[in-house]
Residue frames relative to the residue before (quaternion, step in Angstrom):
aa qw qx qy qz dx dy dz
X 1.0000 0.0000 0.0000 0.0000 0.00 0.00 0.00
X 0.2869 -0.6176 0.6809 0.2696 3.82 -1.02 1.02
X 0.1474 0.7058 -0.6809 -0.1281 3.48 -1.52 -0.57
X 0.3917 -0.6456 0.5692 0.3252 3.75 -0.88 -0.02
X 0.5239 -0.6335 0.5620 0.0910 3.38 -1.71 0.99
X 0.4352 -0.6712 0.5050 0.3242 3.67 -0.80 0.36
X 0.3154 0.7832 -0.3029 0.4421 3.24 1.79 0.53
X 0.4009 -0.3975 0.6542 0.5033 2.77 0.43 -1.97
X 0.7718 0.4733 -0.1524 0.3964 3.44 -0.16 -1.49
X 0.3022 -0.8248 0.4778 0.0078 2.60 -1.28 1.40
X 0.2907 -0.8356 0.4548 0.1019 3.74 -0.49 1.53
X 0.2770 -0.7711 0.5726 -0.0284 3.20 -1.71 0.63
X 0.0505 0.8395 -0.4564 0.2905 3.28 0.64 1.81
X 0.2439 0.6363 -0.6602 0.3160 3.40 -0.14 1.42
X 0.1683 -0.6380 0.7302 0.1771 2.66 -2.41 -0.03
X 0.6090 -0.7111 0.3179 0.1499 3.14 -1.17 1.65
X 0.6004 0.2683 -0.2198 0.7206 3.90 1.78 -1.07
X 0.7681 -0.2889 0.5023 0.2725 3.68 -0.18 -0.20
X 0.7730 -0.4321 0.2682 0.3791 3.37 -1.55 0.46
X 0.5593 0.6034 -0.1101 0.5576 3.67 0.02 0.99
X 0.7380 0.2611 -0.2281 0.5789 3.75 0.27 -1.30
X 0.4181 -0.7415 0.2593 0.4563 3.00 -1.35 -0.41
X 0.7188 -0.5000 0.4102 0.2551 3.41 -1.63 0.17
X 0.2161 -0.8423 0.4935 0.0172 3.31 -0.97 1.26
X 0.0696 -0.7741 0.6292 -0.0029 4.21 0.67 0.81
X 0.2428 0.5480 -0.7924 0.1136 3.82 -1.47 0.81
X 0.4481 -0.5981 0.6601 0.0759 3.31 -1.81 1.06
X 0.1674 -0.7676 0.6118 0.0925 3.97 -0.76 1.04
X 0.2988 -0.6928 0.5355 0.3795 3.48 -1.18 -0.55
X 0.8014 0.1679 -0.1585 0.5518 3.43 1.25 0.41
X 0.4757 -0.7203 0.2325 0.4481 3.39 -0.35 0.62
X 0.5056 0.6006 -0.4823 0.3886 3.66 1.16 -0.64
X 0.5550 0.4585 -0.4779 0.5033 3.97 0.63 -0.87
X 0.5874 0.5859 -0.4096 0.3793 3.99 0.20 -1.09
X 0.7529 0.5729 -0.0240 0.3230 3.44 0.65 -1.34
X 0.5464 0.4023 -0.2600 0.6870 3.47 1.69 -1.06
X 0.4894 0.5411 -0.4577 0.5081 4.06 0.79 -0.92
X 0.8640 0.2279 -0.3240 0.3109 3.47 -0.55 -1.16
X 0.3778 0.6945 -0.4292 0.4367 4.22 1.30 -0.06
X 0.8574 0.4226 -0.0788 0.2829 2.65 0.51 -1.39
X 0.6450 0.2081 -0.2237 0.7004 3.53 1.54 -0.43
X 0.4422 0.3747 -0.6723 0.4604 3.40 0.16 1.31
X 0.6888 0.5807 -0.2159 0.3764 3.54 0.87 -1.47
X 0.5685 0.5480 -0.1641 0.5913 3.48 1.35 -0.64
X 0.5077 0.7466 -0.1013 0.4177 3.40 1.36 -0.46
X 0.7479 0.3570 0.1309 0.5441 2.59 0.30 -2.07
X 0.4738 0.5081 -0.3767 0.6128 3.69 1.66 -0.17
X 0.3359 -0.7393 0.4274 0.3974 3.30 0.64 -1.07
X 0.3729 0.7486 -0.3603 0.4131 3.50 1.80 0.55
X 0.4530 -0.5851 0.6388 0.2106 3.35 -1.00 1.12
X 0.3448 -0.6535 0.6222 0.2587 3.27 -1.58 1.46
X 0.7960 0.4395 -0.1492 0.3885 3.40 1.17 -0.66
X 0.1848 0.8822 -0.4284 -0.0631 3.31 1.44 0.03
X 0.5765 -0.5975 0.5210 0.1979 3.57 -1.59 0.61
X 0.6195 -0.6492 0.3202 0.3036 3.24 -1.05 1.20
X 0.2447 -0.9129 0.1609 0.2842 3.56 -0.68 0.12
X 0.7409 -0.5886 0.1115 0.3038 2.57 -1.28 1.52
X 0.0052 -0.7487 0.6598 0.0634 4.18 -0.55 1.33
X 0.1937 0.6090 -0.7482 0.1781 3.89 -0.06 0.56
X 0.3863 -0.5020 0.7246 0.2714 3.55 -1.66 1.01
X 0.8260 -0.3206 0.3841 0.2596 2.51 -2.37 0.67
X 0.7774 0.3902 -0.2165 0.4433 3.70 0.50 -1.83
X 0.5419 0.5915 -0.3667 0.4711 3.78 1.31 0.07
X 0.5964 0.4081 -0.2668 0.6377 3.66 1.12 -0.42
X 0.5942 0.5173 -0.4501 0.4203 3.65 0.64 -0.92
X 0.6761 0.5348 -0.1466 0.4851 3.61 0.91 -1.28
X 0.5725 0.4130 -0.3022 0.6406 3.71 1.08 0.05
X 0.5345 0.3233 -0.4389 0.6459 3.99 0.53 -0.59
X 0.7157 0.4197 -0.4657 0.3079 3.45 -0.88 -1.05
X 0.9107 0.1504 -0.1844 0.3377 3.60 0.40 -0.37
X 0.5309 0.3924 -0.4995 0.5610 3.06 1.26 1.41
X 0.8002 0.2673 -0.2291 0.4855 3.64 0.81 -0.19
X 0.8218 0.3864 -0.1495 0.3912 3.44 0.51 -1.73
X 0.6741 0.3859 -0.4418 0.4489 3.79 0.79 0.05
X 0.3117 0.7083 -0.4533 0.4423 3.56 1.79 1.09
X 0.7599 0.5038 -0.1891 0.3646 2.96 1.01 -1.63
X 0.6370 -0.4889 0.4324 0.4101 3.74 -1.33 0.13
X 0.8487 0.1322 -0.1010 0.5021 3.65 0.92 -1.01
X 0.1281 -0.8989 0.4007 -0.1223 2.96 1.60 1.23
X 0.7578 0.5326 -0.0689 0.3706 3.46 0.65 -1.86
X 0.7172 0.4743 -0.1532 0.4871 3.12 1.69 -1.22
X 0.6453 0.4758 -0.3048 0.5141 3.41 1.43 -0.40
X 0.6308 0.5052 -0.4347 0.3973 3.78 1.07 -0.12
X 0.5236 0.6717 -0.3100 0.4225 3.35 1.65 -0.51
X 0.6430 0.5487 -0.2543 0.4699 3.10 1.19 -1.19
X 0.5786 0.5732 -0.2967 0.4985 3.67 0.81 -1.80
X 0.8277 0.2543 -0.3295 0.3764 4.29 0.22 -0.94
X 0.4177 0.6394 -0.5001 0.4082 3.49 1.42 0.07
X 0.5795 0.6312 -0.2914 0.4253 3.54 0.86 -1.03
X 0.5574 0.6765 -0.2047 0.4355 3.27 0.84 -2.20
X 0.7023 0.6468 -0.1599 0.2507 3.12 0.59 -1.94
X 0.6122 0.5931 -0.0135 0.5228 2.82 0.83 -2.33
X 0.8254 0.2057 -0.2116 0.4813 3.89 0.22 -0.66
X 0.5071 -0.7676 0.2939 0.2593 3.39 0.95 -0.17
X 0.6702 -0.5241 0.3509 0.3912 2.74 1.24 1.52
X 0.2549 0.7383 -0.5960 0.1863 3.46 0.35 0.86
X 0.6225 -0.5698 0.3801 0.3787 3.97 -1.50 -0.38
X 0.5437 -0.7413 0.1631 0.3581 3.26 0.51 1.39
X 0.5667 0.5277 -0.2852 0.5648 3.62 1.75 -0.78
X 0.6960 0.3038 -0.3034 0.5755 3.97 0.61 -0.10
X 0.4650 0.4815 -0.6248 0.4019 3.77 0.49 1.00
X 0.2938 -0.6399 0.7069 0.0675 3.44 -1.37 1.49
X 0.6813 -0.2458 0.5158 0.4575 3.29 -2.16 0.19
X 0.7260 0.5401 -0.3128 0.2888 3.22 -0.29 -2.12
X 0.7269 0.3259 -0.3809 0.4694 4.00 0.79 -0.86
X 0.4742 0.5869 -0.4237 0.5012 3.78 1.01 -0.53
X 0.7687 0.3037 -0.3623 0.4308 3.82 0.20 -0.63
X 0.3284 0.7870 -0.3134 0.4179 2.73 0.99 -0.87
X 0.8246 0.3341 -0.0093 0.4564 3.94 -0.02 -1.72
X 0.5407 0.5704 -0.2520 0.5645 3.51 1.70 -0.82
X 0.6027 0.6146 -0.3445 0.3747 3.29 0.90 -0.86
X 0.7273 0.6035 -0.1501 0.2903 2.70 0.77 -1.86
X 0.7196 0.3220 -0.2809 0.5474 3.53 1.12 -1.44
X 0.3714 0.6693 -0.5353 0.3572 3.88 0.50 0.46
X 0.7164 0.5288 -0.0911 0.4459 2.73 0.55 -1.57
X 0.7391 0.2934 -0.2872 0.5340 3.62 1.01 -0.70
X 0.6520 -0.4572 0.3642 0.4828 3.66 1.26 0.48
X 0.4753 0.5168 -0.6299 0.3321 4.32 0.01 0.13
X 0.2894 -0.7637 0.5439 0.1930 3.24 -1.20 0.35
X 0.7564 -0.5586 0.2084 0.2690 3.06 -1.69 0.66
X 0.4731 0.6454 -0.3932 0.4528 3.23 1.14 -0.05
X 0.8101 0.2380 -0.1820 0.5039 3.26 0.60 -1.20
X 0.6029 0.4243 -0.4471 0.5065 3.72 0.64 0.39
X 0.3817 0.5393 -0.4600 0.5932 3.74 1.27 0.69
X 0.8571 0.2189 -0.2391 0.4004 3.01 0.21 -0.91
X 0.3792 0.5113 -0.6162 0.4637 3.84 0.82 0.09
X 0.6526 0.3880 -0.4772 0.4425 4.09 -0.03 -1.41
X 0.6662 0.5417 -0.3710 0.3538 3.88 0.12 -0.77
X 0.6158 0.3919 -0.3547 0.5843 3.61 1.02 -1.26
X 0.7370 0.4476 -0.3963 0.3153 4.49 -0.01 -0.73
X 0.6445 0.4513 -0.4548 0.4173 3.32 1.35 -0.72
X 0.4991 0.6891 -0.4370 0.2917 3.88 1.16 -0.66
X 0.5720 0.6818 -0.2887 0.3530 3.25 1.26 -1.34
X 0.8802 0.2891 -0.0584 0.3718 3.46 0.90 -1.41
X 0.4626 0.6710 -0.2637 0.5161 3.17 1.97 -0.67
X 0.5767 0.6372 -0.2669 0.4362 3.57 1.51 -0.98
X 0.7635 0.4704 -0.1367 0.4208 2.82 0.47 -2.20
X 0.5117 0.6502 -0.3767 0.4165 3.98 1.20 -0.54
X 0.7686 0.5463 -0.1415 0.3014 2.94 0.76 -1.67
X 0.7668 0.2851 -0.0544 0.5726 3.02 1.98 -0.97
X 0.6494 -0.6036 0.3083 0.3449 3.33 1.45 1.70
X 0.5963 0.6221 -0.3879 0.3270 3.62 0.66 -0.22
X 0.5977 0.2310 -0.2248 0.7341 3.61 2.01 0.31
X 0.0735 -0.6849 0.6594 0.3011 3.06 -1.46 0.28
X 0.6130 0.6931 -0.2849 0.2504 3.66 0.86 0.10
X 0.3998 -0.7718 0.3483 0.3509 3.94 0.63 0.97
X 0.6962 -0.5600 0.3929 0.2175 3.47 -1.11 0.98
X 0.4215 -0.8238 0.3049 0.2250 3.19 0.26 2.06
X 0.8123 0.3582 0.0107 0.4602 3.67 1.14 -1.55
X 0.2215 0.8098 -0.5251 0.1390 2.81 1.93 1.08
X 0.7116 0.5604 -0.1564 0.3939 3.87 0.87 -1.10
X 0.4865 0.6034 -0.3715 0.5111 3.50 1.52 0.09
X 0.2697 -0.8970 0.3284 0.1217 3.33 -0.50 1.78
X 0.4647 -0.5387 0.4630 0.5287 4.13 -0.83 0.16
X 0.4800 -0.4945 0.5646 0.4543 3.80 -1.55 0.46
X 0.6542 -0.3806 0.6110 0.2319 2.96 -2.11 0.51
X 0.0283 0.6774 -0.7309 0.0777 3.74 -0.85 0.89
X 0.5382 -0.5504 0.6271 0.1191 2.87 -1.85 1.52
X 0.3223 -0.6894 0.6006 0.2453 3.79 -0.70 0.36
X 0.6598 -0.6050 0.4335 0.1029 2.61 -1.29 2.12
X 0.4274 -0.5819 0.6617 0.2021 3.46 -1.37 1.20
X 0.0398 0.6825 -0.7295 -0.0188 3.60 -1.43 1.08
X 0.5539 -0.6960 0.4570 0.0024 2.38 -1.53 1.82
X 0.2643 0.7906 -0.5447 -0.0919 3.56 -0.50 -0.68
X 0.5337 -0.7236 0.4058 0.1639 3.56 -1.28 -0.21
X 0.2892 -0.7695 0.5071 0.2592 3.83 -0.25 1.20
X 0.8027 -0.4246 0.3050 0.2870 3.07 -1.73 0.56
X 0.6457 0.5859 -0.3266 0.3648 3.02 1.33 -0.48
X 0.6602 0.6069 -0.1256 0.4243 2.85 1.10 -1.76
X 0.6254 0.4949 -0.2847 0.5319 3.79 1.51 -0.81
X 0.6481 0.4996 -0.2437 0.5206 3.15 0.87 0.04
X 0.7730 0.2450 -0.2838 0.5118 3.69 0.73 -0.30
X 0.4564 0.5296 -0.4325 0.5694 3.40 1.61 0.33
X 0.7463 0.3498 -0.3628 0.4349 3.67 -0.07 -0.59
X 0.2672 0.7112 -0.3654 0.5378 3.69 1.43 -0.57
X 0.8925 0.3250 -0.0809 0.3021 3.28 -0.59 -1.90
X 0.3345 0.6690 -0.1502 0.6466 3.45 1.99 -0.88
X 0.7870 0.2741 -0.2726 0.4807 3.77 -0.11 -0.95
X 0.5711 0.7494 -0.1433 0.3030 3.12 0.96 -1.69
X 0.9225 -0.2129 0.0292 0.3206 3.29 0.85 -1.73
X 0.1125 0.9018 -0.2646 0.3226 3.06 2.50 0.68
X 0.0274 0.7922 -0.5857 -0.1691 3.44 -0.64 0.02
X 0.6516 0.5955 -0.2359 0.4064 3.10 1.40 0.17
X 0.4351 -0.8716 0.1789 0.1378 3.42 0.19 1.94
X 0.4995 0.6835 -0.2403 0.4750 3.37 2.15 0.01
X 0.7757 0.5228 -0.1768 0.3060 3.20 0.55 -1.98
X 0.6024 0.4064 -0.4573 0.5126 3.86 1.28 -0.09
X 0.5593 0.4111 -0.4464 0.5648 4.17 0.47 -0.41
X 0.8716 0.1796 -0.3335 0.3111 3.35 -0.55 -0.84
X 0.4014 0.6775 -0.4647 0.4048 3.93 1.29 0.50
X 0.6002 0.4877 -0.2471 0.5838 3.51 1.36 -1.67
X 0.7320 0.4028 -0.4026 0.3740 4.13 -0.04 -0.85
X 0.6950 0.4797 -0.3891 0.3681 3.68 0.88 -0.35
X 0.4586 0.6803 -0.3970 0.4114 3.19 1.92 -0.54
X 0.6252 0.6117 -0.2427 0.4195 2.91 0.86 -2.41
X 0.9134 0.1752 -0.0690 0.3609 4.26 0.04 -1.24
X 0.3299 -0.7440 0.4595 0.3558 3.30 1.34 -0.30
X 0.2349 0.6738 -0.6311 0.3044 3.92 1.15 0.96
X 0.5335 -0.5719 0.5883 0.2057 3.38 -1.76 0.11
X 0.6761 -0.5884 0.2526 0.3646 2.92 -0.89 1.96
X 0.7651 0.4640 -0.2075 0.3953 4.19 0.97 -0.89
X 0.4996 0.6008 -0.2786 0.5584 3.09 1.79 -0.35
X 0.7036 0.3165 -0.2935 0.5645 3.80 0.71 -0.92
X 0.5540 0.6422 -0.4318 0.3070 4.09 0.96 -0.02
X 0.8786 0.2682 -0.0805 0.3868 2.88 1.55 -0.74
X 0.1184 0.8226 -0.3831 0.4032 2.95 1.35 1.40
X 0.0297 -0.8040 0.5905 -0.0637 3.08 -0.37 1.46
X 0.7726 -0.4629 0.3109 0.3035 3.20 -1.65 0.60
X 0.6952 0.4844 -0.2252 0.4809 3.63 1.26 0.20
X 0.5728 0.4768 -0.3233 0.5832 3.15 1.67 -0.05
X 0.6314 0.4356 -0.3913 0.5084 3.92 1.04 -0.06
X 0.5626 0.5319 -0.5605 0.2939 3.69 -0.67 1.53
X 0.7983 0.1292 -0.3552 0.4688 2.48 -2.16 0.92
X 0.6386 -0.4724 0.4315 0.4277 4.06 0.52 1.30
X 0.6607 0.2838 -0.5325 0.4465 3.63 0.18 0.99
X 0.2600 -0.5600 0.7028 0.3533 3.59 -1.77 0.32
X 0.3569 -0.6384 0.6804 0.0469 3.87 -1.48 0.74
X 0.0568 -0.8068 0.5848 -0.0619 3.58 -0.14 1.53
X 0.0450 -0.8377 0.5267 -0.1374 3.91 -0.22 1.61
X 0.8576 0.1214 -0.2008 0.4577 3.42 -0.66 1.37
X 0.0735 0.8913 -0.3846 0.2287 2.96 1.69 1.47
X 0.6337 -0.5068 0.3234 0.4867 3.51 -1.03 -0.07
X 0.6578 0.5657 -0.2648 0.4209 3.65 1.03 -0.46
X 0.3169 -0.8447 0.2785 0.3295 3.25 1.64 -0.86
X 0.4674 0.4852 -0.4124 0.6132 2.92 1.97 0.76
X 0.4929 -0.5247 0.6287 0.2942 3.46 -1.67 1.03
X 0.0259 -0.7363 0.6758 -0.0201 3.31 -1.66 0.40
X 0.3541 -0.7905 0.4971 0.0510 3.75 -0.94 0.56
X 0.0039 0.8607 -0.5059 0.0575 3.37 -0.29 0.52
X 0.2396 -0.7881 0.5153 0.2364 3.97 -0.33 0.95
X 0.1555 -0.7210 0.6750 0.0164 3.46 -1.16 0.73
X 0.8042 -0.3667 0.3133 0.3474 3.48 -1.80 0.36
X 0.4403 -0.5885 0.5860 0.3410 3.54 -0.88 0.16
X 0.5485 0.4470 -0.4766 0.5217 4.02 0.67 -0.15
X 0.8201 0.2603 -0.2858 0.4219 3.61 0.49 -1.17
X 0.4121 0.7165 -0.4271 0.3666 3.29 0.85 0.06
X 0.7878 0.2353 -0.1498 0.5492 3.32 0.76 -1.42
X 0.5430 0.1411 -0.5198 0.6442 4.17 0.65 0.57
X 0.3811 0.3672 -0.7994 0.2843 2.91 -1.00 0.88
X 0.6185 0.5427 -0.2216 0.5234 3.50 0.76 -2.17
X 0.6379 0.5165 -0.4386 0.3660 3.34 -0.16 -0.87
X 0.7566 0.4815 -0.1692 0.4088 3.14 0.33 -1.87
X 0.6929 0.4625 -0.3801 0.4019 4.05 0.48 -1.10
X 0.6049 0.5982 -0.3815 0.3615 3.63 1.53 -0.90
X 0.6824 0.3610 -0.2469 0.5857 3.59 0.89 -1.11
X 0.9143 0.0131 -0.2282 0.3344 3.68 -0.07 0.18
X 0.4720 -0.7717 0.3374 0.2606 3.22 1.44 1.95
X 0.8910 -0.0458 -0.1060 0.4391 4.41 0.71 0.41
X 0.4450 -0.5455 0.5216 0.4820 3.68 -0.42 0.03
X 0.0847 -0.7251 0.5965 0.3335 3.64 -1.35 -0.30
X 0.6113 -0.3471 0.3344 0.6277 3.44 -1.06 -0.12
X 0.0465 0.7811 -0.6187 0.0710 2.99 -1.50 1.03
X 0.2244 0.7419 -0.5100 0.3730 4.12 1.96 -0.05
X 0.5388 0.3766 -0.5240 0.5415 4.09 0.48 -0.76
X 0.7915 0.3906 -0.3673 0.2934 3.51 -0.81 -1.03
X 0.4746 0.7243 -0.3176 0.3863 3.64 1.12 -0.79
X 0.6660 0.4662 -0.1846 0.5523 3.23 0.54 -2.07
X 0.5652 0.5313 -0.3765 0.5065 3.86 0.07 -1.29
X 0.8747 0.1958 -0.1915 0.3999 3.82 -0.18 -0.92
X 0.5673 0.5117 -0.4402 0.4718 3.31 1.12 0.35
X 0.6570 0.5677 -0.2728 0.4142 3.61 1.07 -0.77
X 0.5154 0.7015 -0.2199 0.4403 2.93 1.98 -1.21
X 0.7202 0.4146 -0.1628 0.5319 3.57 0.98 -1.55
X 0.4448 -0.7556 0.4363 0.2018 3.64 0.71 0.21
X 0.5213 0.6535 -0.3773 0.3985 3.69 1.03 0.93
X 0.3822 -0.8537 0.3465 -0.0702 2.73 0.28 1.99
X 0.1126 -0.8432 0.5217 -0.0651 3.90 -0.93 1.59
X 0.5292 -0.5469 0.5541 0.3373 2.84 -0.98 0.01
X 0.6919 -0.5049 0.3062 0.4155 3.72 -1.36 1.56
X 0.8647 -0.2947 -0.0247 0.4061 3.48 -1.18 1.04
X 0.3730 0.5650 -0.6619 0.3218 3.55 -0.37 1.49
X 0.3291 0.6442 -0.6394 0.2605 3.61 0.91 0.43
X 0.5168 0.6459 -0.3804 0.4136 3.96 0.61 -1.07
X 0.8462 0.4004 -0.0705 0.3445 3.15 0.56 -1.29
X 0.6591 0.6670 -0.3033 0.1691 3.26 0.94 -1.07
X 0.4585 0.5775 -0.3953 0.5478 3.52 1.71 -0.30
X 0.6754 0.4934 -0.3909 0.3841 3.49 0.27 -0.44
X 0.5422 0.6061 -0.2407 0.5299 3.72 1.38 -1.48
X 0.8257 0.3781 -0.2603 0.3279 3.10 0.63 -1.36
X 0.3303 0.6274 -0.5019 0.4952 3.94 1.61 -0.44
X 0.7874 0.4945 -0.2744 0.2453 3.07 -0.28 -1.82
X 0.6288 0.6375 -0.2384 0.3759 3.16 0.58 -1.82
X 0.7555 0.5132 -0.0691 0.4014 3.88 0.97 -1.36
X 0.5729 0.4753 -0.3806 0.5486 3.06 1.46 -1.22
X 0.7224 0.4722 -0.3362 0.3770 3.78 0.30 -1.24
X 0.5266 0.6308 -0.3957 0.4101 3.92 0.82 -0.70
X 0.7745 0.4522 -0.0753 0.4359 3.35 0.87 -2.15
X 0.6835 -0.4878 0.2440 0.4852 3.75 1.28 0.28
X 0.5279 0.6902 -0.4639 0.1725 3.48 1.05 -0.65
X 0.3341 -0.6553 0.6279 0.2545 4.28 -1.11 0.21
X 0.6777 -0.6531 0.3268 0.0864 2.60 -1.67 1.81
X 0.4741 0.6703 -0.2856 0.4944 3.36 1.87 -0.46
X 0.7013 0.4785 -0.1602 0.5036 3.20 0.95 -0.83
X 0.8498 0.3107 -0.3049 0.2973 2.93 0.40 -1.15
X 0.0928 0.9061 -0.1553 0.3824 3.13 1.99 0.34
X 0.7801 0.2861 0.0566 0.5535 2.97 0.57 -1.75
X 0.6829 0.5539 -0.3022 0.3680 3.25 0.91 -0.98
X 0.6725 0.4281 -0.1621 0.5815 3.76 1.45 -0.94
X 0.0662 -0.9073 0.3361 0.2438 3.49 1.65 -0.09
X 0.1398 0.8180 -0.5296 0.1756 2.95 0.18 1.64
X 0.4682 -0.7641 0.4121 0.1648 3.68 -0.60 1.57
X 0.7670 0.2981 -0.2618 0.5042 3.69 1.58 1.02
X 0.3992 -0.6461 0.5289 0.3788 3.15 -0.45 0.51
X 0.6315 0.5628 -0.3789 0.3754 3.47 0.22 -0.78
X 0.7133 0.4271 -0.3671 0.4171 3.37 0.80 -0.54
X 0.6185 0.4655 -0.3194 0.5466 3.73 1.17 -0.66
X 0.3700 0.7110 -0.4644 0.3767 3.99 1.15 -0.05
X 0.5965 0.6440 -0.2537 0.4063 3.46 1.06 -1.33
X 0.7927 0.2738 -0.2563 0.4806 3.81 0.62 -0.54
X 0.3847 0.8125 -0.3863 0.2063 3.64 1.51 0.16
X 0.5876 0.5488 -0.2651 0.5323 3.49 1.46 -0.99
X 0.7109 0.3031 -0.4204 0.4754 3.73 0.74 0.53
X 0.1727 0.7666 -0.5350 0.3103 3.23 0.61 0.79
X 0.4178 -0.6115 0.4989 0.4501 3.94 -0.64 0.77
X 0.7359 0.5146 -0.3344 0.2861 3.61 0.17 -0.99
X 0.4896 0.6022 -0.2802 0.5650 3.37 1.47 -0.53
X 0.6209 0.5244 -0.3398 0.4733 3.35 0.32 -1.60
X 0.8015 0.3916 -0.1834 0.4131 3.94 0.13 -1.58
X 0.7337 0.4199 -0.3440 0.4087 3.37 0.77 -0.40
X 0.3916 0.8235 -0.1543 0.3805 3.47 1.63 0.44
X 0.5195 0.6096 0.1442 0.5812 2.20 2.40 -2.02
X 0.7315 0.5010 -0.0406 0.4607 3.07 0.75 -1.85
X 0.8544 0.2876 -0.0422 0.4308 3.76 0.63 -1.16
X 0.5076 0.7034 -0.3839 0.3165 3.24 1.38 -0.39
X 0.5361 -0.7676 0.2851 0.2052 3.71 -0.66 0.85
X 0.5489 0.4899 -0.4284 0.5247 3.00 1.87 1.22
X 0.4193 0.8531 -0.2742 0.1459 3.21 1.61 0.29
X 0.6117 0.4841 -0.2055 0.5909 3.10 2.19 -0.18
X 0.4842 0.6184 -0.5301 0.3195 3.51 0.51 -0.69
């Protein structure tokens, strides 16, 4: 809108989105000047170009890092450990102005920890923790500039060999565990990860309130949801038994490893942590159990991720047998 001033001078008071955006007021000395003004920031507009644009924005990388951290990442459980990670990065490029990071310097740094041996997994997830940084800060207006390394891809990962353990082998491990442990935890809380397929830290921290009504109650899980999981009425009650006479489990995964290395049942590079869990799983699906289930039980927040133990299904297994293109001869 033009209008005239009790001045003289003629003003220009629009908005460019409508009620809401913001508002642009300049004063002319004639109305034709008023007029080329208001052409022109419509016309500028319609370019999509600020008539007024904002200075640009030179915050370093570790200055945004420090803005996520304290709207999102001092949310998170490993909150602290990813901001470390985010200024190592920071570091590594030199603290540049977060809007003048390229792919090319991101690979560039990816290269680098290859080369010193990190692995692809976890250099996935650094690109995952930097794009959080900015994808956030977008979301919460606190940039106006689109997420430089949005198009910079995760490596290709081969899909991880899971281990797990035969009946046999669970047996000469717990054996070996009884045999030569001194540590009064590491056979119970070896059998409950069998018994639920919980993670070796999940069954550490079971407390004497999380064992009722024949379920164990796993709380401050990796998913951040609590989950429950019925077990035997023998293990049910040493479990109780056990939390009463020594009021917690302690950390006890050293002593574990020791008695796994001890029994001589060789894994693949770190999946010792894990293999009770592989090995739940691995059984439930053998012994008839559904993936829907077994899902829930390991409380994993994808199917896709519980997809992994499908190919040992019995029906699978037989139809392997059944179809295989020596099945006539």
């Amino acid at each position: 809108m033009i209008r005239k001033l009790p001045s003289g001078k003629w003003q220009v008071d629009l908005r460019t989105d409508g009620r809401g955006s913001k508002r642009i007021r300049k004063s002319f000395n004639s109305k034709a000047e008023a007029k080329r003004f208001e052409a022109f920031v419509m016309g500028k507009r319609s370019e999509q170009q600020a008539w007024n644009p904002s200075k640009a924005d030179n915050r370093t990388l570790k200055q945004l890092i420090k803005l996520w951290f304290n709207a999102k990442g001092v949310h998170l459980k490993d909150g602290e450990r990813r901001k470390r990670c985010l200024e190592a990065i920071a570091d590594y490029m030199g603290n540049p102005a977060a809007r003048t990071v390229t792919p090319t310097l991101f690979l560039a740094y990816r290269a680098h920890k290859l080369q010193e041996g990190a692995s692809k997994k976890t250099l996935n997830n650094h690109l995952g923790y930097l794009n959080a940084v900015y994808n956030q800060l977008h979301r919460l207006n606190e940039i106006d500039f689109d997420n430089p390394i949005r198009n910079v891809e995760m490596i290709r990962l081969d899909e991880r060999e899971l281990s797990w353990l035969t009946i046999e082998q669970i047996r000469h491990l717990l054996k070996t565990i009884e045999e030569f442990s001194q540590n009064p935890h590491v056979h119970l809380l070896t059998r409950i990860c069998l018994a639920t397929g919980a993670r070796w830290g999940e069954a550490e921290n079971l407390q004497l309130r999380h064992v009722q009504e024949g379920k164990l109650t796993f709380v401050n899980t990796k998913s951040g949801k609590s989950r429950s999981v019925p077990v035997s009425k023998e293990l049910f009650e040493e479990t109780r038994t056990h939390l009463r006479k020594h009021g917690a489990f302690s950390f006890s995964l050293s002593a574990f490893r020791r008695a796994l290395a001890k029994s001589g049942i060789e894994l693949p590079s770190g999946q010792s942590a894990h293999v009770l869990r592989h090995s739940f799983a691995s059984h439930f699906v053998m012994n008839g159990g559904d993936v829907v289930s077994l899902q829930r039980i390991l409380g994993h927040s994808s199917i896709t991720m519980t997809m992994r133990y499908a190919h040992l299904a019995p029906d699978h297994l037989s139809k392997a047998i059944a179809y295989n293109p020596l099945c006539c001869d």
